[in-house]
C-alpha positions as CSV (number, residue, x, y, z in Angstrom):
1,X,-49.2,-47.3,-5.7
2,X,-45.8,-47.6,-4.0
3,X,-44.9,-47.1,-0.9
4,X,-44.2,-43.6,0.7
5,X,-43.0,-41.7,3.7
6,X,-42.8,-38.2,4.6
7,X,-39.0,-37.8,3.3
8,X,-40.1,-39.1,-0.4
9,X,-42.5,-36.4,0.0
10,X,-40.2,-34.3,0.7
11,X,-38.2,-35.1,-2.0
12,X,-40.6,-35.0,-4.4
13,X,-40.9,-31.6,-3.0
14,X,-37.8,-30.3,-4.0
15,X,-37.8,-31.5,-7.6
16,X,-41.6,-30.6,-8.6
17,X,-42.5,-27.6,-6.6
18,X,-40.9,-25.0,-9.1
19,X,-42.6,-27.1,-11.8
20,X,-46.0,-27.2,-10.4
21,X,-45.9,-23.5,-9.4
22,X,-45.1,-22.5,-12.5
23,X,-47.7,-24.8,-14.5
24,X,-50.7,-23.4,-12.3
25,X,-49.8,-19.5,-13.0
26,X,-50.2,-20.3,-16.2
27,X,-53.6,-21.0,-15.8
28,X,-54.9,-19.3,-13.1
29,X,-52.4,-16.1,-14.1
30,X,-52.2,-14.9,-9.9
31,X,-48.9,-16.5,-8.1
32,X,-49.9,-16.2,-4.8
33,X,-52.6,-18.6,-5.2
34,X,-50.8,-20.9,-7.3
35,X,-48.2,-20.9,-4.8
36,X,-50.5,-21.3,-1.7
37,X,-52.5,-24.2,-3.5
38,X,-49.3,-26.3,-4.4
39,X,-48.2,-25.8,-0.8
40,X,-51.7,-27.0,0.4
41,X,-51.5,-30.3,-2.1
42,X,-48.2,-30.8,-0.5
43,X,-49.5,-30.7,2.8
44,X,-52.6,-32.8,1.8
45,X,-49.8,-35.2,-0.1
46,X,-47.8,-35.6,3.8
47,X,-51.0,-36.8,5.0
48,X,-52.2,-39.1,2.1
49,X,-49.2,-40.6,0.2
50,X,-48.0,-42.7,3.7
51,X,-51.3,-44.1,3.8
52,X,-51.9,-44.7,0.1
53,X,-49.1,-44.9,-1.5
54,X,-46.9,-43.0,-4.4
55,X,-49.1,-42.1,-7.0
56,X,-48.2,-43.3,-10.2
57,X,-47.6,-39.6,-11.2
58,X,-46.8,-37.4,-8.2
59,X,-46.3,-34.1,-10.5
60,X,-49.5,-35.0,-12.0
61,X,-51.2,-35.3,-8.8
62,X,-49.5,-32.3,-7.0
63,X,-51.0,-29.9,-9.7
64,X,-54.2,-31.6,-10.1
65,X,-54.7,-31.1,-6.6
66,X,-54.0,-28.0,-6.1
67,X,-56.2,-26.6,-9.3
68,X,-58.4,-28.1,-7.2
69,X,-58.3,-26.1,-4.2
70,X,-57.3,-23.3,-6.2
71,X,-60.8,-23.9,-7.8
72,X,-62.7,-24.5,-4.7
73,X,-60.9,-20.9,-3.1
74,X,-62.0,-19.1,-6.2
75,X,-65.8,-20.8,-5.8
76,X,-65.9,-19.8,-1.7
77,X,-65.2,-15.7,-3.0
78,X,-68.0,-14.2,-4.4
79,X,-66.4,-11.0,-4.6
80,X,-64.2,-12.7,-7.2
81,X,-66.7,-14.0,-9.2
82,X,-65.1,-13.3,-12.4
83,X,-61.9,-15.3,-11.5
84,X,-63.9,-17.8,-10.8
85,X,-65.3,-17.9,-14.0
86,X,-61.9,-17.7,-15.5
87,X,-61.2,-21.1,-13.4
88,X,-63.9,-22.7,-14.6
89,X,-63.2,-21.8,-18.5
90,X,-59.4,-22.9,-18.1
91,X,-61.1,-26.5,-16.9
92,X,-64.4,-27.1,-18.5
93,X,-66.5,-29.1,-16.1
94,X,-65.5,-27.4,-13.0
95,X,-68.9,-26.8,-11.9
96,X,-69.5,-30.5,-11.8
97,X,-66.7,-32.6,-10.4
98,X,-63.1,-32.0,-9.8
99,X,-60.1,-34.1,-11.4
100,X,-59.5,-37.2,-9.8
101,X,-55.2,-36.6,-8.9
102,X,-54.8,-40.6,-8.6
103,X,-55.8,-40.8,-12.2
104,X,-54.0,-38.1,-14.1
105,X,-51.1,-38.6,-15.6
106,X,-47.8,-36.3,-15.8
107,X,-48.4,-35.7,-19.6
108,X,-52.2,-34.7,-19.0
109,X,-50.8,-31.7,-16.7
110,X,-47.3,-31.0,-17.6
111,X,-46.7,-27.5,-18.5
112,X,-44.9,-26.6,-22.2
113,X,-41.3,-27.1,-22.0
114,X,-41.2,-22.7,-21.5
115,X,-43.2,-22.9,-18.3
116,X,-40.6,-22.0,-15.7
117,X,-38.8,-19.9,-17.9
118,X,-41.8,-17.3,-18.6
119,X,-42.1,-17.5,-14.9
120,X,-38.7,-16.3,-14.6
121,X,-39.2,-13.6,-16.7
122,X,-42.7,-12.7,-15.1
123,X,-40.3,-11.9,-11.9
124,X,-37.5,-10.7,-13.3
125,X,-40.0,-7.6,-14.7
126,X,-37.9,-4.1,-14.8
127,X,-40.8,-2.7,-12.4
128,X,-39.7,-4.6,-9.8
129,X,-36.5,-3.9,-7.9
130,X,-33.6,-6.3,-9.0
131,X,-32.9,-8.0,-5.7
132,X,-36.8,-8.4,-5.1
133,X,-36.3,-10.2,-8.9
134,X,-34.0,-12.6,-8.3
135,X,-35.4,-13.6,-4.8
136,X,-38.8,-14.0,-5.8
137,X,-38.0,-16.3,-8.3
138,X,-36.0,-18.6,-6.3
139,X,-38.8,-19.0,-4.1
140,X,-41.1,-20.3,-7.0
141,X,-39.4,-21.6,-8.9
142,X,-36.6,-23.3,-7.2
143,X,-38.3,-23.6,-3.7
144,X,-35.7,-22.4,-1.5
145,X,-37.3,-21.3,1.3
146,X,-36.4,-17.6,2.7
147,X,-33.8,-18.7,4.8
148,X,-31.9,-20.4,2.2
149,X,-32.2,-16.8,0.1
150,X,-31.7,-14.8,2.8
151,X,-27.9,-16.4,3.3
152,X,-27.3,-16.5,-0.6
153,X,-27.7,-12.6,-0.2
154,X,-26.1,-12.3,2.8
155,X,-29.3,-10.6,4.4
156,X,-31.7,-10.8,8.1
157,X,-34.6,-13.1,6.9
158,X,-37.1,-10.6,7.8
159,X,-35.5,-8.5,5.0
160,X,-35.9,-10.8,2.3
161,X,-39.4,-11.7,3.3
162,X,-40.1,-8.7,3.2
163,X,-38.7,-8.1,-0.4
164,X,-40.5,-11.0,-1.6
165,X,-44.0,-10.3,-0.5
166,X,-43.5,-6.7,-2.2
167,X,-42.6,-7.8,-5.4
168,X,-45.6,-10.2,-5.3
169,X,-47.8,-7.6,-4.4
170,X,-46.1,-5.7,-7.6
171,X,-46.8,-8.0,-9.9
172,X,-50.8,-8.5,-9.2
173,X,-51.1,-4.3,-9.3
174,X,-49.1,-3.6,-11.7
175,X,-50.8,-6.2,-14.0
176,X,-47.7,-7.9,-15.3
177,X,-48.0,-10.6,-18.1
178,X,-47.2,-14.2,-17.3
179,X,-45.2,-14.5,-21.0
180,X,-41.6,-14.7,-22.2
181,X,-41.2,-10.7,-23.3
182,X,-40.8,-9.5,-26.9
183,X,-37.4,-9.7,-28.1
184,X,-37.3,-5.8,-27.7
185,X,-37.6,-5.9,-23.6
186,X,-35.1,-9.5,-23.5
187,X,-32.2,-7.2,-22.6
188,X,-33.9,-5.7,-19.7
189,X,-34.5,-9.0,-18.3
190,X,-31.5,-11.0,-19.2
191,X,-29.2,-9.9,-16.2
192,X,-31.9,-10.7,-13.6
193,X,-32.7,-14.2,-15.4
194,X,-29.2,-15.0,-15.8
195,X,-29.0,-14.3,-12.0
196,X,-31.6,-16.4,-10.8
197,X,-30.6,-19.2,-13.2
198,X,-27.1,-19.1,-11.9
199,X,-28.0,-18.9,-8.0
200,X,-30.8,-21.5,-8.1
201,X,-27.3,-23.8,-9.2
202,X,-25.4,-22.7,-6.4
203,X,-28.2,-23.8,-3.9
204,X,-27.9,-27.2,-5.8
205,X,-24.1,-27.4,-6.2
206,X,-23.6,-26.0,-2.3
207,X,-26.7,-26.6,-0.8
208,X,-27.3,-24.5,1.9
209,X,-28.2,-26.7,4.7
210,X,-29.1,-30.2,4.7
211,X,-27.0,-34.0,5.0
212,X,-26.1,-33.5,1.6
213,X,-23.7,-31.0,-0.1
214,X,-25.4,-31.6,-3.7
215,X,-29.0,-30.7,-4.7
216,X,-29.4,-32.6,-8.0
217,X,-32.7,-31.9,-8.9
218,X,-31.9,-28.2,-8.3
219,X,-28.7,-28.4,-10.4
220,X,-30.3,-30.2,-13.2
221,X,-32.9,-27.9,-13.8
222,X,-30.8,-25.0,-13.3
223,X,-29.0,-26.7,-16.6
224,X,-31.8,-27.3,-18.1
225,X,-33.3,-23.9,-18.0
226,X,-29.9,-22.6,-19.4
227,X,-30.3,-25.2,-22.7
228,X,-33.8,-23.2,-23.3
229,X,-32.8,-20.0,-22.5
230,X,-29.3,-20.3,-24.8
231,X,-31.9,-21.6,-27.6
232,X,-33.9,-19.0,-27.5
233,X,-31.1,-16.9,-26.9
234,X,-27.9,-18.0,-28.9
235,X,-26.5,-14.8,-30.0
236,X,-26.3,-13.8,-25.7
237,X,-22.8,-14.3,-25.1
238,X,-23.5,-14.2,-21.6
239,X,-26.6,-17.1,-22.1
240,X,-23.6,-19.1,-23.3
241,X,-21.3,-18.4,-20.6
242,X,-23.6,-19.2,-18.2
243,X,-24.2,-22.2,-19.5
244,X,-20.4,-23.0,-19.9
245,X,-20.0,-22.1,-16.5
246,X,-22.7,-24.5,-15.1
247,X,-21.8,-27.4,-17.2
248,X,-18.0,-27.1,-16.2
249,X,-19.0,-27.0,-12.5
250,X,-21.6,-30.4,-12.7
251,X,-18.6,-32.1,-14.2
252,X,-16.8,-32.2,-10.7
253,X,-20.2,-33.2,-8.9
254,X,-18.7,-37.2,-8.6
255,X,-15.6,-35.9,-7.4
256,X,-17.1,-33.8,-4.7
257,X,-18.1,-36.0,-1.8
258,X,-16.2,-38.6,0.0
259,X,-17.2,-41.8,1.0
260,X,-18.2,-40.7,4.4
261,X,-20.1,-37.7,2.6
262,X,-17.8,-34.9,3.2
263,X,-16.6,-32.3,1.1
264,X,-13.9,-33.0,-1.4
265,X,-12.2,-29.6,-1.6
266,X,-11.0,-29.1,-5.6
267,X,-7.0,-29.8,-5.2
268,X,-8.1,-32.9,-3.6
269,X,-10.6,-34.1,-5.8
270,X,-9.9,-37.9,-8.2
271,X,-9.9,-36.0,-11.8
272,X,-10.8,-38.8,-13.3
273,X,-14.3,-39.2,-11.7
274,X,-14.8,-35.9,-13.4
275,X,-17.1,-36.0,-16.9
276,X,-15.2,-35.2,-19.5
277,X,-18.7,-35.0,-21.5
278,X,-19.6,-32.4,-19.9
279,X,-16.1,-30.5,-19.8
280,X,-15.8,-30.7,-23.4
281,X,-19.7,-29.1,-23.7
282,X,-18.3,-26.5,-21.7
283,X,-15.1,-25.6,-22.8
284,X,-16.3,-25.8,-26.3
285,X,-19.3,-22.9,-25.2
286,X,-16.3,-20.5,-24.0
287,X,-14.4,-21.0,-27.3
288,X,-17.4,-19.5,-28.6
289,X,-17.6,-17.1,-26.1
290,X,-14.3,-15.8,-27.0
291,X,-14.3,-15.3,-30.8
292,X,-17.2,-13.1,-30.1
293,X,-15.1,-11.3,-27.5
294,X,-17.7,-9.5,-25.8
295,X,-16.6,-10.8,-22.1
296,X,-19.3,-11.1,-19.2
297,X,-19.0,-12.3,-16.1
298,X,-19.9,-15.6,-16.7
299,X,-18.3,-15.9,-19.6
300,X,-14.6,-15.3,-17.1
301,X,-16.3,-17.4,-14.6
302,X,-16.5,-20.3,-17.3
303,X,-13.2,-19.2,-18.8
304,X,-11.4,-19.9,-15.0
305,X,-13.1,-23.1,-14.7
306,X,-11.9,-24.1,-18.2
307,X,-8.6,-23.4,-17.2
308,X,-9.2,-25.6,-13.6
309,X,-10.7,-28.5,-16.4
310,X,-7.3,-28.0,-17.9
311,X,-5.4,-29.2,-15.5
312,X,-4.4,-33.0,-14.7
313,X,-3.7,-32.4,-11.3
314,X,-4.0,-30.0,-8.6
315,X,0.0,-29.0,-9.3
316,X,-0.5,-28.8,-13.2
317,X,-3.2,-25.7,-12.5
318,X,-2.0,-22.2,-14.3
319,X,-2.9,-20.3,-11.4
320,X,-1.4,-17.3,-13.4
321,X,-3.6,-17.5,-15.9
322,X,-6.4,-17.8,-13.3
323,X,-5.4,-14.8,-11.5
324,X,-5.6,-12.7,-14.5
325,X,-8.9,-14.3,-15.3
326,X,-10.0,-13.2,-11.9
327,X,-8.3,-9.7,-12.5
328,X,-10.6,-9.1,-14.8
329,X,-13.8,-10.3,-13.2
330,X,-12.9,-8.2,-10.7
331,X,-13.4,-4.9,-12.8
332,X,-16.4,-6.0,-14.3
333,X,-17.8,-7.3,-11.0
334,X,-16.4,-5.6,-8.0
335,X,-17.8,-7.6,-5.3
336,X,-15.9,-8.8,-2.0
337,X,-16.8,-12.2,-3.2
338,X,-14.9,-12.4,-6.4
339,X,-12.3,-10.4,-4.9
340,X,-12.2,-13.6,-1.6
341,X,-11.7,-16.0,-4.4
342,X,-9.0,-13.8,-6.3
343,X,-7.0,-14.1,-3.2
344,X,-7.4,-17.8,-3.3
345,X,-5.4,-17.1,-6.7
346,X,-2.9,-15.2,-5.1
347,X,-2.1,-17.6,-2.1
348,X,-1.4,-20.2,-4.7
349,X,1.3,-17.6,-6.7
350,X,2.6,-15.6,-3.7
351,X,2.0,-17.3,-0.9
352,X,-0.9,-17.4,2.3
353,X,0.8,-14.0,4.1
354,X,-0.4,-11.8,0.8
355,X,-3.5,-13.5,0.0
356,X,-4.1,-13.1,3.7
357,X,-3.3,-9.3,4.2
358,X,-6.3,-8.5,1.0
359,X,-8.9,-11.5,2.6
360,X,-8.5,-9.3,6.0
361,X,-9.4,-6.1,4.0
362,X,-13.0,-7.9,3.2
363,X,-16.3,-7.1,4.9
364,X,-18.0,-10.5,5.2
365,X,-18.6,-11.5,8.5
366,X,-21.7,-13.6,7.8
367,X,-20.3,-15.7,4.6
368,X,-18.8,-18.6,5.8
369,X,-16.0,-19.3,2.6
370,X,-14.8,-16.3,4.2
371,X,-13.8,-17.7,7.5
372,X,-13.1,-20.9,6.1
373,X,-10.5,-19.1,3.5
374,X,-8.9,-17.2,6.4
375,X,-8.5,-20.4,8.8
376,X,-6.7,-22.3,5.6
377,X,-4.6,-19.3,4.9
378,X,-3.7,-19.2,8.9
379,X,-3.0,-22.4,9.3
380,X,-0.6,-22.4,6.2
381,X,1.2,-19.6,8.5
382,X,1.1,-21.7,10.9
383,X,-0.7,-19.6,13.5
384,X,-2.7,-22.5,14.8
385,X,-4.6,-20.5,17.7
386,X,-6.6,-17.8,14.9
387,X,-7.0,-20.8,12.4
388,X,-8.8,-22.8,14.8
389,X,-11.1,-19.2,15.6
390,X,-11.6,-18.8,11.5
391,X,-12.3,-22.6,11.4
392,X,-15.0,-22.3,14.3
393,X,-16.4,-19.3,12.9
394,X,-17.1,-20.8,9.5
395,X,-18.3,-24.0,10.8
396,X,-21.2,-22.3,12.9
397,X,-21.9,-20.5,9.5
398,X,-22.9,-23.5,7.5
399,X,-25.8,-25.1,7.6
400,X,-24.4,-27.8,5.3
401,X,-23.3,-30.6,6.9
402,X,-21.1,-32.2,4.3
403,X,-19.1,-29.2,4.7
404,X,-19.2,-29.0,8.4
405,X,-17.8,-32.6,8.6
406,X,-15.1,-31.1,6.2
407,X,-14.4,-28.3,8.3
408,X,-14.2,-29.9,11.3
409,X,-11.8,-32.6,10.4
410,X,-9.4,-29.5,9.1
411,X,-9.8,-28.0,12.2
412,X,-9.0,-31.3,14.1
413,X,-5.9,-31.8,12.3
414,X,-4.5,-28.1,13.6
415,X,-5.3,-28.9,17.0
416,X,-3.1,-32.1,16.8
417,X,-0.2,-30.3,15.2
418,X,2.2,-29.7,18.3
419,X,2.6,-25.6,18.7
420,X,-0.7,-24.6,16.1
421,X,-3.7,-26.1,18.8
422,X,-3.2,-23.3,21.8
423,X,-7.0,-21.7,21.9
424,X,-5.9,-19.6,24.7
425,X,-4.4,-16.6,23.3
């Protein structure tokens, strides 16, 4: 075994949890004891792996150990005998002795490539309310913990817990199968899927707090759920956009931290670090997206980062075409977040003082790209005092401190400007 300490554990965390979650529903077929025994091998892990060493298959050992407690719970409950049972059939030999974790392997307990996908769909069930959907199964499956959801939808924590434990409790009474659904009920689903797909890559691509800016275990499986969902999927426009959309965004990922770890914002960014493998992927998905010409959301969201993939440089962008892109988002998605970044659009064709006047008509006081837009589009104005207020505000937003260092050092630089650093007024 290699050595360990409580951050590889933590790491290891990150990357497996969804995974291990999602393998023990499928045999024990009740989330809320696959999730609290994967939580308790974690915790068991903390105090084990320092002493012991890595195992030489931590997934393996994860979910091995937590059948196991979710075996021994089952064993304790007499009133739920027949669970029990149900344990014991899904691993023969339960009765006698439990699976040594040190000794299994990740192919002896790794789930069918579909695991984390039918869990997906097990949440994203029609019975259950759409926000309650998409939050539950970024819990499981992506292991963000309530906080981290909580900001995504711009809601009190208590709110979403709330939502969270309801829609578990839904899914036990109302009996809902852990299965990808016939193709007749896919279309139900979809949105809700394509949701949680596309946020769990947002949490990876921005994380929400943390040293780092980029989750990559949380962005690669985002991706890779996207490959299996467009393959079971391929005549979903909207699959493909997604997947567009995601691949065009990973491409910048080198590009997107400085040396010091900071955030690189996009006009700034060395194109060449970005992965022309993947842009190519990408832009060829929306070409496909458009000769079927049934536009999505994602499919425009892809489309405008094609268009950013385009460019050579920062000044080569054809923000027109991007604004029109965003025009049309806006219809199909109305939300004060697509219509913050159209403004970004319209900064860059008619100036900060417009783009300004329709980011103070927003209602987003707890998003901090908000404040952060506003303080840039001040301090192009040159009113120093408000942009250092904006810049404040957005930096006691984030809990990301790649992007605090980045919003700091813009902040810094209006205070130095002679005339723009006056806090006063």
């Amino acid at each position: 075994m290699t050595a360990c300490d409580v951050a590889e554990v933590g790491r290891i965390f990150r990357a497996e949890y969804g995974r291990a979650v999602a393998s023990l529903v499928r045999h024990l077929g009740d989330i809320d004891l696959a999730e609290e025994a994967i939580q308790e091998a974690f915790a068991v892990a903390v105090q084990k792996w320092p002493e012991t060493g890595l195992p030489p298959s931590p997934a393996g050992w994860i979910i091995t150990t937590g059948r196991n407690r979710a075996v021994d719970w089952l064993r304790r409950e007499a009133s739920r005998e027949h669970r029990h049972n149900q344990a014991l059939l899904v691993y023969p030999g339960g009765d006698a002795t439990h699976a040594d974790p040190a000794q299994v392997t990740v192919e002896e307990v790794s789930p069918v490539p579909d695991d984390r996908l039918r869990l997906i769909f097990t949440c994203c069930h029609p019975a259950l309310a759409p926000t309650a959907q998409v939050a539950l199964t970024l819990r499981l499956l992506g292991g963000l913990e309530t906080t981290e959801i909580a900001r995504a939808f711009v809601v009190p924590e208590a709110t979403m817990a709330q939502r969270i434990v309801r829609a578990k409790a839904k899914i036990k009474a109302a009996r809902i199968p852990y299965r990808v659904p016939d193709e007749a009920e896919l279309p139900d689903r979809l949105p809700p899927v394509l949701a949680v797909l596309y946020l769990v890559f947002n949490e990876g691509y921005a994380a929400s707090s943390g040293a780092a800016l980029v989750r990559e275990d949380l962005c690669a499986e985002a991706i890779r759920m996207a490959r299996v969902l467009a393959d079971l999927m391929p005549d979903e426009p909207e699959v493909l956009g997604l997947l567009a959309l995601l691949l065009l965004a990973e491409s910048r990922r080198a590009a997107r931290v400085g040396a010091d770890g900071a955030l690189v914002p996009l006009a700034d960014q060395d194109r060449t670090r970005w992965d022309r493998q993947l842009i190519e992927q990408g832009q060829n998905l929306v070409r496909a997206c458009l000769r079927r010409n049934r536009p999505g959301p994602y499919q425009i969201q892809a489309a405008i980062n094609a268009v950013h993939a385009d460019a050579g440089t920062a000044a080569d962008t054809d923000w027109r075409q991007i604004l029109a892109l965003y025009d049309q988002l806006l219809a199909v998605a109305p939300t004060p977040v697509v219509a913050l970044n159209r403004a970004v659009a319209v900064a860059e064709l008619d100036g900060p003082g417009p783009a300004l006047a329709l980011v103070d008509g927003l209602d987003l006081p707890a998003y901090y790209p908000y404040h952060a837009t506003r303080a840039d589009l001040l301090r192009r104005l040159g009113r120093g005092s408000e942009a250092v207020r904006a810049y404040d505000a957005a930096i006691a937003l984030t809990g990301n401190e790649s992007e605090r260092m980045f919003l700091q050092r813009r902040r810094d630089a209006v205070d130095r400007v002679p005339g723009m650093g006056d806090t006063s007024s």
